[in-house]
N, CA, C and O atoms as a DFTB+ gen file, in Angstrom:
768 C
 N C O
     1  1       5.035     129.515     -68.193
     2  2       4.950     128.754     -66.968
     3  2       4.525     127.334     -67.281
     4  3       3.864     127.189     -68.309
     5  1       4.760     126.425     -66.662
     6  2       4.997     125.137     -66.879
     7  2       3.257     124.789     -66.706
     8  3       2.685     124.350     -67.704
     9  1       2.682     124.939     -65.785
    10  2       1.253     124.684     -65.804
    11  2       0.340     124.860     -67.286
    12  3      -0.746     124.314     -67.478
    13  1       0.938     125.609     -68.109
    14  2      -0.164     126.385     -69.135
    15  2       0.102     125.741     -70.263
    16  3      -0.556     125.921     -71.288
    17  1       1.324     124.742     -70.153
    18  2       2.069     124.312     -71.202
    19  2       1.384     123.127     -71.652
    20  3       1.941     122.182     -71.094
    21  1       0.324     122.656     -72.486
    22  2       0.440     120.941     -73.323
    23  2      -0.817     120.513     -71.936
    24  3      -1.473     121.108     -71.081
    25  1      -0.601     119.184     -72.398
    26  2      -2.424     118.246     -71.653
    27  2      -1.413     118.220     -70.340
    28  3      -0.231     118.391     -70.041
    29  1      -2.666     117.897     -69.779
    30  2      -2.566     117.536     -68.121
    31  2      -1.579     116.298     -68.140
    32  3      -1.650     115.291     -68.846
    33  1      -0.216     116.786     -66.750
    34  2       0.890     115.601     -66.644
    35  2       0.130     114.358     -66.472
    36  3      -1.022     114.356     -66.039
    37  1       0.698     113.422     -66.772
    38  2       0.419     111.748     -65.947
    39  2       1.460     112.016     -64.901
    40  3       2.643     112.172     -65.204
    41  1       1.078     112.063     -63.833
    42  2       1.959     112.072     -62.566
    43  2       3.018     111.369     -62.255
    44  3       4.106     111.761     -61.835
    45  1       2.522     109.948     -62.559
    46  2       4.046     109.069     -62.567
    47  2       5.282     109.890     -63.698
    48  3       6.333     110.426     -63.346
    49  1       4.909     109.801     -64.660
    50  2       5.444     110.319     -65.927
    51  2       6.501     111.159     -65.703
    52  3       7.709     111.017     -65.892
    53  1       5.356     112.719     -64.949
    54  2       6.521     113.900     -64.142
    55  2       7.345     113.677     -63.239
    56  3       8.478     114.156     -63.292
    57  1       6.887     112.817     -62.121
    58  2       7.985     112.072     -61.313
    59  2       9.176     111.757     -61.835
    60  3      10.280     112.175     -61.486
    61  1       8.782     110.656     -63.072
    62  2       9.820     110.368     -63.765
    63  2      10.918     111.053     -64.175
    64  3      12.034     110.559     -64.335
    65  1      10.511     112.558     -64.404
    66  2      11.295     113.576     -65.509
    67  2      11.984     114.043     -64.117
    68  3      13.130     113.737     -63.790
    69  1      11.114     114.817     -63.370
    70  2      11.599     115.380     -62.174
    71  2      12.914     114.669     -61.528
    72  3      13.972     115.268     -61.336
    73  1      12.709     113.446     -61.257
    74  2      13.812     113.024     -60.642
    75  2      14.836     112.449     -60.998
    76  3      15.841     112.224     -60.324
    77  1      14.516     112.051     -62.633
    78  2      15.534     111.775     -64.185
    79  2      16.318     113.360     -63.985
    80  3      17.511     113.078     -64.097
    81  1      16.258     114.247     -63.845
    82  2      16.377     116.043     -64.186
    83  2      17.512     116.276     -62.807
    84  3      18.620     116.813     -62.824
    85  1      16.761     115.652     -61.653
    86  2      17.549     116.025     -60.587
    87  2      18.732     114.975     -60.462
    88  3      19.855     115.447     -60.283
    89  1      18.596     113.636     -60.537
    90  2      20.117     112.554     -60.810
    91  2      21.086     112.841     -61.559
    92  3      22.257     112.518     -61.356
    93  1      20.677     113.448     -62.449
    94  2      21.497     114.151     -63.870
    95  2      22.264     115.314     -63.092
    96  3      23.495     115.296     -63.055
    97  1      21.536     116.320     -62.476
    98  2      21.759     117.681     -62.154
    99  2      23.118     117.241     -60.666
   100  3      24.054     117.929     -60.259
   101  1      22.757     116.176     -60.324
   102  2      23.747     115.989     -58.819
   103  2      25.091     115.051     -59.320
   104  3      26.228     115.142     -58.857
   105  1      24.582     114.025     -60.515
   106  2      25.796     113.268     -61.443
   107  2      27.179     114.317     -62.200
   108  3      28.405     114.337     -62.313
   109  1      26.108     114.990     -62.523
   110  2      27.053     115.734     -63.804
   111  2      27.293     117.530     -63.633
   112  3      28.135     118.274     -64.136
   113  1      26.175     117.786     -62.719
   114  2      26.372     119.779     -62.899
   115  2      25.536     119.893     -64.084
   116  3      25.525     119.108     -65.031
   117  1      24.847     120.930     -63.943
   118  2      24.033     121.832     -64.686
   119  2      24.329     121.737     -66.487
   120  3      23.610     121.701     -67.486
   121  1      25.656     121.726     -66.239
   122  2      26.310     122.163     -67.909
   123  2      25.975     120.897     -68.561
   124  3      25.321     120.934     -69.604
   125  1      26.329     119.842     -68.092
   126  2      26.319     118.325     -68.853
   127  2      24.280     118.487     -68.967
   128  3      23.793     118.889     -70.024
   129  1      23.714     118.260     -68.226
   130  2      22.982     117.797     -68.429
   131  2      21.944     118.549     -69.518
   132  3      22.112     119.751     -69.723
   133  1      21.020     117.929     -70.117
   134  2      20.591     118.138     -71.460
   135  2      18.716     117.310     -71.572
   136  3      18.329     116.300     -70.984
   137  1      17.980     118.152     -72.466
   138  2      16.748     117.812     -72.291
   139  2      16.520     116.241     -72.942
   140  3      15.630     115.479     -72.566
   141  1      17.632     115.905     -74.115
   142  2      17.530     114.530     -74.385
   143  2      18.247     113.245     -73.236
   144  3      18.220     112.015     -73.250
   145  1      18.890     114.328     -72.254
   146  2      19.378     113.058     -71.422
   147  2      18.633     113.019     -70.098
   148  3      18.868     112.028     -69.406
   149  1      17.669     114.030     -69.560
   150  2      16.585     113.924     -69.196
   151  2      15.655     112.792     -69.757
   152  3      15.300     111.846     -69.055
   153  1      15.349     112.922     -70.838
   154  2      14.132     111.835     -71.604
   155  2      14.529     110.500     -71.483
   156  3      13.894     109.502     -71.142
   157  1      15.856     110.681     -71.870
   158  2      16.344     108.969     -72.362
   159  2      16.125     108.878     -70.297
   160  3      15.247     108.148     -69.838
   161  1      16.830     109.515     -69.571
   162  2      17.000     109.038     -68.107
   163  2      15.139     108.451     -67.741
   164  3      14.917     107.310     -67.337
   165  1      14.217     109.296     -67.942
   166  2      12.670     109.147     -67.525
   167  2      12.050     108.412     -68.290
   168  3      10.911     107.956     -68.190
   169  1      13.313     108.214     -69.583
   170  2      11.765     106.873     -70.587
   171  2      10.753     107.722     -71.322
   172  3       9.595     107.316     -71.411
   173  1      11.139     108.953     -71.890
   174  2       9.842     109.449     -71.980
   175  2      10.512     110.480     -73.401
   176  3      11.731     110.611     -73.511
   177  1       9.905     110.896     -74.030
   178  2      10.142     111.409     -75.215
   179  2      10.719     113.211     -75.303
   180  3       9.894     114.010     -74.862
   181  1      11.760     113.681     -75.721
   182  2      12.027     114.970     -75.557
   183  2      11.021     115.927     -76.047
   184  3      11.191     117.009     -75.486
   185  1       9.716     115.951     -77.149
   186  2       8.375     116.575     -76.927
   187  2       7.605     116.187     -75.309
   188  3       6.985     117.240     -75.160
   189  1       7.397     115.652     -74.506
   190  2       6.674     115.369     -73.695
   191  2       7.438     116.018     -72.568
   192  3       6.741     116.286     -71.589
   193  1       8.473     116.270     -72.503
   194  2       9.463     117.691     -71.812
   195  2       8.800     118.772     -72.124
   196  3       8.204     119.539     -71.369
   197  1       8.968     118.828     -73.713
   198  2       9.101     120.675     -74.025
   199  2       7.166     120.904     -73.946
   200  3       6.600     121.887     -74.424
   201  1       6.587     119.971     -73.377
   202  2       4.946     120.049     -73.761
   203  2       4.641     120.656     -72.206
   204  3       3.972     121.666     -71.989
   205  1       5.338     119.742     -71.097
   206  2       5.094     120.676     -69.633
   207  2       6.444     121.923     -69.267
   208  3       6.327     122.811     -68.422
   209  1       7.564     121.715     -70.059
   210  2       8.651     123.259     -69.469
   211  2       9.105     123.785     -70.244
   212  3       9.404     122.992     -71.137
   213  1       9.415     124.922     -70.514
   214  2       9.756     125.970     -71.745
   215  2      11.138     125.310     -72.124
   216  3      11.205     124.925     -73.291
   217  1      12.232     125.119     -71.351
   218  2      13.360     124.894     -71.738
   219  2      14.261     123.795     -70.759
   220  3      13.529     122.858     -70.440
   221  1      15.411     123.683     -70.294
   222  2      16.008     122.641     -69.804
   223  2      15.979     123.313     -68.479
   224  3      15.626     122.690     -67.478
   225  1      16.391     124.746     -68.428
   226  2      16.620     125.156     -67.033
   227  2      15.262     125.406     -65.974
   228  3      15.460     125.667     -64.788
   229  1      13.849     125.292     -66.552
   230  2      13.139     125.255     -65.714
   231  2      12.923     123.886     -65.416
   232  3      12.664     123.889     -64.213
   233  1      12.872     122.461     -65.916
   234  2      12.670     121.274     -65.926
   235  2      14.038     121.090     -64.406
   236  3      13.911     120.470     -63.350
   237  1      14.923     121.698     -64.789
   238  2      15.790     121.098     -64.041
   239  2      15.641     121.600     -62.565
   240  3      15.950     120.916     -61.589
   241  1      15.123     122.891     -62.508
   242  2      15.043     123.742     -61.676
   243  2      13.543     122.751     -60.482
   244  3      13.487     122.462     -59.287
   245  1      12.792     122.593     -61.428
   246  2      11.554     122.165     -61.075
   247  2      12.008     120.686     -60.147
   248  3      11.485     120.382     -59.075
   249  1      13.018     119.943     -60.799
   250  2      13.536     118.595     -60.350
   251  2      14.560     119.153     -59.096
   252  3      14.555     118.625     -57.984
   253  1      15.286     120.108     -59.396
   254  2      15.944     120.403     -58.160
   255  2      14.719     120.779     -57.049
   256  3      14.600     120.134     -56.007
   257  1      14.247     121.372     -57.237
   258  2      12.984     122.097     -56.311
   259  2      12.306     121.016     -55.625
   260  3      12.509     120.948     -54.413
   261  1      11.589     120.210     -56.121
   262  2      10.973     119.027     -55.774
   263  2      11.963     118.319     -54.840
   264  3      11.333     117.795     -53.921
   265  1      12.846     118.180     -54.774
   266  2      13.593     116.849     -54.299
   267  2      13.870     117.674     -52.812
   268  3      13.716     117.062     -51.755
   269  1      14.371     119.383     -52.828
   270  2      14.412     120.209     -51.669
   271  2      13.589     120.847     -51.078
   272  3      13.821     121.740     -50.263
   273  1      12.266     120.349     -51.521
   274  2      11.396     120.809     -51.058
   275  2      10.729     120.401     -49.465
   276  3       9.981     121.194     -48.892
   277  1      11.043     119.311     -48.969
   278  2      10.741     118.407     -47.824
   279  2      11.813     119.277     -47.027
   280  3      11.564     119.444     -45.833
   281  1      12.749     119.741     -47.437
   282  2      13.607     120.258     -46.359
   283  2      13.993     121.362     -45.849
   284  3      15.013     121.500     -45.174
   285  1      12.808     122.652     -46.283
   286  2      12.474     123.829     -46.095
   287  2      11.179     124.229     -46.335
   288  3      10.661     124.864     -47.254
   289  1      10.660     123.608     -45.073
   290  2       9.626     123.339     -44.775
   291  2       9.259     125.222     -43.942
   292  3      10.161     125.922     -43.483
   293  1       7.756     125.627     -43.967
   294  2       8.142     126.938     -43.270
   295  2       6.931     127.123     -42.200
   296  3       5.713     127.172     -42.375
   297  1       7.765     127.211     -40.967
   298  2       7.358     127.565     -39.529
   299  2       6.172     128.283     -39.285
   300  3       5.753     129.192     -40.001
   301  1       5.524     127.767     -38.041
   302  2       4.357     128.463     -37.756
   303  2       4.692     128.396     -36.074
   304  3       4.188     127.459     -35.455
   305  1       5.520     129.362     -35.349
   306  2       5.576     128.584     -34.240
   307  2       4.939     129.493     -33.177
   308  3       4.919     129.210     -31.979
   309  1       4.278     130.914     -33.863
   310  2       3.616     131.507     -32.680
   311  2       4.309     133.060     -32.361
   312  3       3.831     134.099     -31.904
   313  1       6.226     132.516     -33.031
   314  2       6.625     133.915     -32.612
   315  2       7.655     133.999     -33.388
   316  3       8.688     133.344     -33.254
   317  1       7.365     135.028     -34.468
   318  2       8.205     135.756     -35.953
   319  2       9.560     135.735     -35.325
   320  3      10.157     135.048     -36.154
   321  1      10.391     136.016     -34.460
   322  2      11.822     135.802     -34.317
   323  2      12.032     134.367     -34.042
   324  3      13.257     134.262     -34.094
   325  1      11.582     133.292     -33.799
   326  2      11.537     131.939     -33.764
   327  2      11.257     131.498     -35.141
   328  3      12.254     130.910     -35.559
   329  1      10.495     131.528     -35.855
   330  2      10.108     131.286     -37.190
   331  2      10.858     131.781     -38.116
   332  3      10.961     130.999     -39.061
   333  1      11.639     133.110     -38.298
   334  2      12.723     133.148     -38.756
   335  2      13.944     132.802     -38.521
   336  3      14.661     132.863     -39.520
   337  1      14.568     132.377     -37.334
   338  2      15.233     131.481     -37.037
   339  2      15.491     130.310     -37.693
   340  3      16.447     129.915     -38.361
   341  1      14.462     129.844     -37.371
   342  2      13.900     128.524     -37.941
   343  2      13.851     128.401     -39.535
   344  3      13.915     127.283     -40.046
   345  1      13.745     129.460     -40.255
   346  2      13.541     129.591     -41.717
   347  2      14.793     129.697     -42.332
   348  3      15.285     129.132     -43.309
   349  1      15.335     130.818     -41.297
   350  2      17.071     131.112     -41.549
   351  2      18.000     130.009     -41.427
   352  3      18.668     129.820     -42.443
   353  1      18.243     129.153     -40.361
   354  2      18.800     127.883     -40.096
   355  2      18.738     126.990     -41.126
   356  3      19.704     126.500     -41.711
   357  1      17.236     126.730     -41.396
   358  2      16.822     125.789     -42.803
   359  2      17.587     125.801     -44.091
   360  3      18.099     124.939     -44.805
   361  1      17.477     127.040     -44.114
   362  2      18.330     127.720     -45.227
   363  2      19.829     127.662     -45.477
   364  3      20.392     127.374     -46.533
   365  1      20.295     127.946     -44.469
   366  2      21.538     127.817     -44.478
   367  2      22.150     126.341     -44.422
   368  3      23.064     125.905     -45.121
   369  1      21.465     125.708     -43.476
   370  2      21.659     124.482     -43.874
   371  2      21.810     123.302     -44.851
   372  3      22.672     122.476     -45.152
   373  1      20.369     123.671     -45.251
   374  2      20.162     123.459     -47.014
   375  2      21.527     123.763     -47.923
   376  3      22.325     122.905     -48.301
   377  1      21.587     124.987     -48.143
   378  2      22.575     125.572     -48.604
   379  2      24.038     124.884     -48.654
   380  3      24.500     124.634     -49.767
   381  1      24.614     124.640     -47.764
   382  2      26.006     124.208     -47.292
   383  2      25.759     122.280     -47.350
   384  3      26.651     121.501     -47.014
   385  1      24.608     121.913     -47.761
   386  2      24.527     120.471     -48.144
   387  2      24.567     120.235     -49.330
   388  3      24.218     120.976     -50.249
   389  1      25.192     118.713     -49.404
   390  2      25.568     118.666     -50.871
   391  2      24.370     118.822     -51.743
   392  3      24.865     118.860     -52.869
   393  1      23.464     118.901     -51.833
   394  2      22.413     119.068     -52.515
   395  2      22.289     120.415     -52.595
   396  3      21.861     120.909     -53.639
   397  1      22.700     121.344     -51.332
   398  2      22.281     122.553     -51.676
   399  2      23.587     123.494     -52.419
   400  3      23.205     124.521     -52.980
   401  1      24.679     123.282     -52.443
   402  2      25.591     123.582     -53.450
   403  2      25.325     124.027     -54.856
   404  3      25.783     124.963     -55.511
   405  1      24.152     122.763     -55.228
   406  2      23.622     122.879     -56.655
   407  2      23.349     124.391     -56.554
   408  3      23.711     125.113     -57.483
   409  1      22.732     124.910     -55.481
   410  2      22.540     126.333     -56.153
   411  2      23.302     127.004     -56.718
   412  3      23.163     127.551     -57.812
   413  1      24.600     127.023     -55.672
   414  2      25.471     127.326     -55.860
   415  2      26.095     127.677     -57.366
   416  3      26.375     128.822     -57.720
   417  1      26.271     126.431     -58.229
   418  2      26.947     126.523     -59.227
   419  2      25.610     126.775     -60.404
   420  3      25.944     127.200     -61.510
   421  1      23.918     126.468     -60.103
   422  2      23.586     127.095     -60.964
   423  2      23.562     128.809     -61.081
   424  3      23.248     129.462     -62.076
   425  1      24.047     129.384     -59.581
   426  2      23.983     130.935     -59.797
   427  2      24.983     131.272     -60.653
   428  3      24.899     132.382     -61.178
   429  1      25.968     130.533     -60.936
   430  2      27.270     130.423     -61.481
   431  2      27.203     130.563     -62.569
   432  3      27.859     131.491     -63.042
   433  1      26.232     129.562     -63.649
   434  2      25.821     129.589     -64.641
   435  2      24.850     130.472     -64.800
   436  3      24.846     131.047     -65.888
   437  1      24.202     130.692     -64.200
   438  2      23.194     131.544     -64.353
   439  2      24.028     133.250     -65.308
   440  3      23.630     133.823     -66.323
   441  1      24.856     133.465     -64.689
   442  2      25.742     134.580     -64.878
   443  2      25.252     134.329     -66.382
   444  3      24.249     134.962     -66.711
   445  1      25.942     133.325     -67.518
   446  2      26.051     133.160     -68.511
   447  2      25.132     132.337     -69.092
   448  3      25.589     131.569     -69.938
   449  1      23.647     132.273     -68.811
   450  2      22.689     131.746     -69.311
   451  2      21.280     132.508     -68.734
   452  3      20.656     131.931     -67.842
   453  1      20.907     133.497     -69.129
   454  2      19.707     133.865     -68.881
   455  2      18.754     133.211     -68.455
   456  3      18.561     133.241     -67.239
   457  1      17.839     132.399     -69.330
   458  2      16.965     131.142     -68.905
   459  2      17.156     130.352     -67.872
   460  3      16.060     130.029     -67.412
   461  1      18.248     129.775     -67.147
   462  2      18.839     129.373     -65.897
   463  2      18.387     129.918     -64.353
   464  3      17.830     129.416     -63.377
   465  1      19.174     131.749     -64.845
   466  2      19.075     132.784     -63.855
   467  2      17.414     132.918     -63.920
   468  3      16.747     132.732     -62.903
   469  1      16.965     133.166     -64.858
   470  2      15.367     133.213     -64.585
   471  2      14.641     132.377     -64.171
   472  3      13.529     132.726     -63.775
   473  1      15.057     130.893     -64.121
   474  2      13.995     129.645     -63.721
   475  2      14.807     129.857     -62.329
   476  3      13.961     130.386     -61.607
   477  1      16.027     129.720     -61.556
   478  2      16.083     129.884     -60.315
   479  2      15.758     131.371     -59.793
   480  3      15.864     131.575     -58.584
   481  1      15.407     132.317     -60.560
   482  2      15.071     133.731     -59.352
   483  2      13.336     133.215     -59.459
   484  3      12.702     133.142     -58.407
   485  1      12.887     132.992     -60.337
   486  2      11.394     132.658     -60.273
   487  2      10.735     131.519     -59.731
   488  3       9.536     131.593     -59.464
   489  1      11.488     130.303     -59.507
   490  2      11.396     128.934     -59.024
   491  2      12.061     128.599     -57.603
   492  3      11.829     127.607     -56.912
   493  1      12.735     129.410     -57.390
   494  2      13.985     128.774     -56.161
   495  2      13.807     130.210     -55.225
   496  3      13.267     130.097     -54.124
   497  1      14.162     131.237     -55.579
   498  2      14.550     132.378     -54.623
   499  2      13.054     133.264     -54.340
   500  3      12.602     133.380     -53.201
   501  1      12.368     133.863     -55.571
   502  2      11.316     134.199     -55.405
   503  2      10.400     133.855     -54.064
   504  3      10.214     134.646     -53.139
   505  1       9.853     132.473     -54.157
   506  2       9.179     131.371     -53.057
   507  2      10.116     131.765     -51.756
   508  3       9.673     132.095     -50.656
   509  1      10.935     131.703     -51.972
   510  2      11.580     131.549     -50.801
   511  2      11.574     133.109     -50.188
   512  3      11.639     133.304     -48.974
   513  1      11.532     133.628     -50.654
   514  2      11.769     135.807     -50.304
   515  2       9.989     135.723     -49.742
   516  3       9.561     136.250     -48.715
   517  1       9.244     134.978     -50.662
   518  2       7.883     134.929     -49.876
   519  2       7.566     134.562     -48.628
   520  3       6.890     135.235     -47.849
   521  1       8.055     133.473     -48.411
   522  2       8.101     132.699     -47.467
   523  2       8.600     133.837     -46.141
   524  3       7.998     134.519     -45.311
   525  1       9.757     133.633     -46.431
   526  2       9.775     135.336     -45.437
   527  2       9.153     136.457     -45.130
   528  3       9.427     137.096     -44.114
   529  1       8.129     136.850     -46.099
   530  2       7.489     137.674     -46.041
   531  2       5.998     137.640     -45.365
   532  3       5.214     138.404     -44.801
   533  1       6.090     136.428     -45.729
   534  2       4.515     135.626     -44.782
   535  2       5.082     135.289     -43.483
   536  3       4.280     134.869     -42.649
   537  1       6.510     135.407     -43.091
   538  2       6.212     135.153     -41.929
   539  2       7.328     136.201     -41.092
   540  3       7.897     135.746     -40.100
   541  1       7.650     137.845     -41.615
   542  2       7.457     138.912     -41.183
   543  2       6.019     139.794     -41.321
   544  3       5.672     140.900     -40.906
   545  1       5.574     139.078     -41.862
   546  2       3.663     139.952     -42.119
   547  2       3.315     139.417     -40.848
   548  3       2.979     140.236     -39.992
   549  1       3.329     138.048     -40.509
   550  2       2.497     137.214     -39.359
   551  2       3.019     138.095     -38.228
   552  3       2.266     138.529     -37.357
   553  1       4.779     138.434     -38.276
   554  2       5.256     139.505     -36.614
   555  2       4.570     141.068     -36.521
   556  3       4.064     141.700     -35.593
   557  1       4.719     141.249     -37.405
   558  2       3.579     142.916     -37.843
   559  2       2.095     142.435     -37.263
   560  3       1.540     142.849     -36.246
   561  1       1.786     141.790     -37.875
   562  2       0.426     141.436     -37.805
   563  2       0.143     141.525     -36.016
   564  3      -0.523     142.406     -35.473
   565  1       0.806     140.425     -35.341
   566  2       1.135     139.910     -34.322
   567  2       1.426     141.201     -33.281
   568  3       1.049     141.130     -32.112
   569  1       1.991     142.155     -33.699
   570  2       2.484     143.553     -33.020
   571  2       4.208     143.156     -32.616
   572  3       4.771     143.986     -31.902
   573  1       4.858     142.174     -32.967
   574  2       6.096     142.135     -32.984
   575  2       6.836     142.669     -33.003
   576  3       7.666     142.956     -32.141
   577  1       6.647     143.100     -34.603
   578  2       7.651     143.654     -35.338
   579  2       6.972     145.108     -35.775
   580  3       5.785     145.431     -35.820
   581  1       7.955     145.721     -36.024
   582  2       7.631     147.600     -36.577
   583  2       6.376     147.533     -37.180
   584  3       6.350     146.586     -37.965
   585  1       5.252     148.190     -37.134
   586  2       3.694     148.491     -38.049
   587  2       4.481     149.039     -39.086
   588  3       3.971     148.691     -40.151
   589  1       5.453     149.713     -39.270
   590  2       5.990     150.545     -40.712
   591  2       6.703     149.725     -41.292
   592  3       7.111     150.094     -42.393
   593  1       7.161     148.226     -40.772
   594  2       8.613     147.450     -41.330
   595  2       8.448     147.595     -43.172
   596  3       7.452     147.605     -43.896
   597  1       9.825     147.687     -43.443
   598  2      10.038     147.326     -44.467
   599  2      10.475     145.976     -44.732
   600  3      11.657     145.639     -44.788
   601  1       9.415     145.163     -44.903
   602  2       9.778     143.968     -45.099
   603  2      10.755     143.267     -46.619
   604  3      11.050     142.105     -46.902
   605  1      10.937     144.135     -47.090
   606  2      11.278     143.665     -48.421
   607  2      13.114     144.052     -48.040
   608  3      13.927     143.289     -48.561
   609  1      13.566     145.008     -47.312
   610  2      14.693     145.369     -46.742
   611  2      14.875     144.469     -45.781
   612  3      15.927     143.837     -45.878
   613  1      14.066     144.166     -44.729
   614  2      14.427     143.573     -44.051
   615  2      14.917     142.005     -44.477
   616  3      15.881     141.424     -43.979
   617  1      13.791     141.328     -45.783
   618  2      14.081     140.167     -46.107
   619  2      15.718     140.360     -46.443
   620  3      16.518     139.576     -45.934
   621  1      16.176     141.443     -47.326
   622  2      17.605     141.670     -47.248
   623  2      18.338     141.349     -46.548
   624  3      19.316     140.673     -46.868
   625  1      18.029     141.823     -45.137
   626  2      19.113     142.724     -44.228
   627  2      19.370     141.147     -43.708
   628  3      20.532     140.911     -43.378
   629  1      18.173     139.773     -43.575
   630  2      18.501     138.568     -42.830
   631  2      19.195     138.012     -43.709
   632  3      20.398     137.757     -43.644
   633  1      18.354     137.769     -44.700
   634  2      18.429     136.473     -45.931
   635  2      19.976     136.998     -46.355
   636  3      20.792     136.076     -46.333
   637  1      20.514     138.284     -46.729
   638  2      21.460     138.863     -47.967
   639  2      22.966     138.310     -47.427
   640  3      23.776     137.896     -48.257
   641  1      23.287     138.330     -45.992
   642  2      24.284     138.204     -45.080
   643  2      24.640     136.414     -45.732
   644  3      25.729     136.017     -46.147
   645  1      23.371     135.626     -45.639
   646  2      23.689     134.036     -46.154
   647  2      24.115     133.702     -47.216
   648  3      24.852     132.731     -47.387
   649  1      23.688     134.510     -48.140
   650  2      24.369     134.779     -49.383
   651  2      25.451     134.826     -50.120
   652  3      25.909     134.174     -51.058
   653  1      25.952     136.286     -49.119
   654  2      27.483     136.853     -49.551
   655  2      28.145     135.992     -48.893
   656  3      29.180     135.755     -49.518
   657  1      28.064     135.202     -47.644
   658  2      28.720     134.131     -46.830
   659  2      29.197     133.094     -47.840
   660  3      30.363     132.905     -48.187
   661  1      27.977     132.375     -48.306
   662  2      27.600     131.542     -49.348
   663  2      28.948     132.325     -50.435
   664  3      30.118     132.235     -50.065
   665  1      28.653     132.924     -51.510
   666  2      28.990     133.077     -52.872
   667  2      29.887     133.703     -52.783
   668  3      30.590     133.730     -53.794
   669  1      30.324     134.474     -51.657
   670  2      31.565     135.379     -51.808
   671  2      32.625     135.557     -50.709
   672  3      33.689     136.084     -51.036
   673  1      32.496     135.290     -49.831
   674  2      33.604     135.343     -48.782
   675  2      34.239     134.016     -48.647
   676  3      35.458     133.877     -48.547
   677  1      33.254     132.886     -48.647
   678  2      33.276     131.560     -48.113
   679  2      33.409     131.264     -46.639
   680  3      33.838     130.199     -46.195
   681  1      32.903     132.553     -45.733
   682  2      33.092     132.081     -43.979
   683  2      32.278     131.292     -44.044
   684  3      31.450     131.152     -44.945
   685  1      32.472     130.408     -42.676
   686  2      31.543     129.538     -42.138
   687  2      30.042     130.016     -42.099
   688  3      29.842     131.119     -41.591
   689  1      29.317     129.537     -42.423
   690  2      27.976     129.397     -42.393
   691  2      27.161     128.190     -41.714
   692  3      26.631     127.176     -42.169
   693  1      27.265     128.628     -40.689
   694  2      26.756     127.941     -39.735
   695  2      25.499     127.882     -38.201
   696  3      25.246     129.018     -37.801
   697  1      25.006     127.107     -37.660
   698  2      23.502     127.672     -36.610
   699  2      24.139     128.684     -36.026
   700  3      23.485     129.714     -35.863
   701  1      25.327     128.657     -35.643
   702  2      25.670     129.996     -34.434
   703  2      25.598     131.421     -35.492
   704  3      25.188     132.499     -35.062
   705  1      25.990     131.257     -36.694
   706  2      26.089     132.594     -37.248
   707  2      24.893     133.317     -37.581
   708  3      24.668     134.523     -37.480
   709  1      23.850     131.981     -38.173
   710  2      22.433     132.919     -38.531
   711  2      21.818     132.602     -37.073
   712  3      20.595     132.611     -37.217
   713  1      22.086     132.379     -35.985
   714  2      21.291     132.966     -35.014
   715  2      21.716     133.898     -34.634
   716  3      20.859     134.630     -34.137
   717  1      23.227     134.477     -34.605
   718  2      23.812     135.836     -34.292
   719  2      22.976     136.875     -35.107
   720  3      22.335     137.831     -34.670
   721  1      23.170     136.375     -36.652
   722  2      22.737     137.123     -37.769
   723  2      20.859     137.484     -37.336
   724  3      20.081     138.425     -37.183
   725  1      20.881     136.946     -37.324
   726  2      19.012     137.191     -37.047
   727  2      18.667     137.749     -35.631
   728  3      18.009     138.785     -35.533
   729  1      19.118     137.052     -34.508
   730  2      19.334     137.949     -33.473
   731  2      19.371     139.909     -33.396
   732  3      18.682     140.742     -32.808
   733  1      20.523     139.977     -34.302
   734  2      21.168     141.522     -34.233
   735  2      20.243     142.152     -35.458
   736  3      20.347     143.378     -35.488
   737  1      19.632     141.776     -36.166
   738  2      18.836     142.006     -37.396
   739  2      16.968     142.433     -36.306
   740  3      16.291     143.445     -36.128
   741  1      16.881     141.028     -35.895
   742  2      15.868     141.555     -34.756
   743  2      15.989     142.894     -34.031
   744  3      15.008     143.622     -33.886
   745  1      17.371     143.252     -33.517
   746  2      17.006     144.400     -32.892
   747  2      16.766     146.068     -33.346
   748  3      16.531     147.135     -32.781
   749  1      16.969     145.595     -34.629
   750  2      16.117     146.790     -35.166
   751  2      14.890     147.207     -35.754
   752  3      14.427     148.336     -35.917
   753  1      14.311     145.706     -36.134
   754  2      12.846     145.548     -36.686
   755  2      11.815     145.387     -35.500
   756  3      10.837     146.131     -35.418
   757  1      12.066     144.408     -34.606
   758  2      11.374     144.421     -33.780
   759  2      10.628     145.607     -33.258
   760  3      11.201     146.692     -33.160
   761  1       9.231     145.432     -32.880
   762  2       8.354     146.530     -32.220
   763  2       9.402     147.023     -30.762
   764  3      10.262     146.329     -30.219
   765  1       9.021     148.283     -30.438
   766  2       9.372     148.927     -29.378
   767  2       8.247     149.057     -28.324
   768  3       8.458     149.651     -27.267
């Protein structure tokens, strides 16, 4: 993990790399870009990379992350089918923007690069399956949603539909679909 790695960042420094990592990653795709063209992009030396991230695909992951991070932001609005809404929409949105594509083609690579697939299921998707989960715990909690939910199915049953939309069918993905989608997903989790 990037925290445990070498002395404490100089903040400007990581900025530097972070957003050297992400210009690269939106210029060129995943494949081109490289931990020496990171350095040369941030001014900064290819040890002073490998001192805060194990390899290229978490650095890059970390620079993608950062830059999408302002824009899946996660809801507190009082009521778990609103807040997932709201989480779901984000998402999808994200997703279908040119920025969020990048996922896209790193799941792509990911197929054929281990280290890739592991810095986005641990950096990108992980957080995000949480995020859901803190805020189907808050509808349980709340008496919302089922006292028995399976939240880890359920994160499925919303999140999985954006996905296969996303990576494999190519339908529209759009507000009317994940509010349909979450809507009809509600009516089986929801408390009775």
């Amino acid at each position: 993990m990037e925290g445990k790695r070498g002395r404490p960042r100089n903040v400007e420094t990581h900025k530097s790399i972070l957003s050297a990592s992400y210009d690269l990653l939106l210029e060129s795709g995943f494949g081109a870009v490289t931990v020496e063209k990171i350095a040369d992009r941030a001014k900064v030396s290819k040890a002073t990379i490998y001192k805060w991230w194990p390899n290229k695909a978490a650095v890059v992951m970390d620079g993608f992350l950062s830059a999408a991070a302002e824009r899946l932001p996660v809801p507190d609005t009082g009521s778990a089918l609103n807040d997932i809404l709201i989480h779901a929409t984000n998402l999808a949105r994200f997703l279908t923007s040119r920025e969020g594509t990048i996922i896209t083609e790193l799941i792509g690579e990911g197929q054929f690069d281990s280290g890739l697939a592991e810095a986005y299921r641990t950096r990108y998707f992980q957080p995000r399956r949480l995020e859901a989960r803190l805020l189907m715990e808050r509808g349980v909690d709340r008496g919302e949603l089922k006292k028995n939910l399976d939240i880890a199915l359920s994160t499925d049953l919303i999140y999985g539909p954006i996905f296969y939309r996303l990576l494999v069918t190519g339908e529209k993905l759009d507000d009317s679909y994940v509010q349909h989608l979450v809507n009809n997903a509600f009516e089986g989790i929801r408390s009775t």
